[in-house]
Phi, psi and omega in degrees: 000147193277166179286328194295306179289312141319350200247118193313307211224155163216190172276139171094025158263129182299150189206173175226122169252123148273115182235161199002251189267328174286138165236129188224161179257155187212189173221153151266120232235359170180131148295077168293277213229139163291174190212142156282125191318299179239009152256356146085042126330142170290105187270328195218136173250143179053074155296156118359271184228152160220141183292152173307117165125323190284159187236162204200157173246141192243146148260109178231115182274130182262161191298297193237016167243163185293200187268116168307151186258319180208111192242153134319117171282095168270098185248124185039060156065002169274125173251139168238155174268000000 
């Protein structure tokens, strides 16, 4: 499979953020930093794109609520953190 076709979040992708009882619809509006899975080093600064699995810190704007401080990501029925 190609990366292109893998790739979960790029920027100006709709997504739905959860966060405690709120669920809100967004965009993701910047691809800060890749995170290392489990020590949540910085592996990369400004990806591209990101793949299923990987975890990352995002700037994302929601419609009609204030700023999350740390949310759930949702794409096509997928949850990512």
């Amino acid at each position: 499979m190609s990366q292109a076709r893998d790739a979960a979040h790029a920027r100006g992708r709709q997504v739905t953020l959860h966060a405690h009882a709120a669920r809100e619809a967004g965009a993701v509006t910047a691809l800060v930093a890749l995170l290392h899975a489990r020590s949540g080093e910085v592996v990369r600064a400004r990806p591209r794109a990101l793949l299923r699995g990987q975890s990352a810190v995002i700037e994302a704007r929601a419609r009609r609520c204030p700023p999350f401080g740390r949310a759930l990501v949702r794409a096509r029925s997928v949850f990512q953190v």
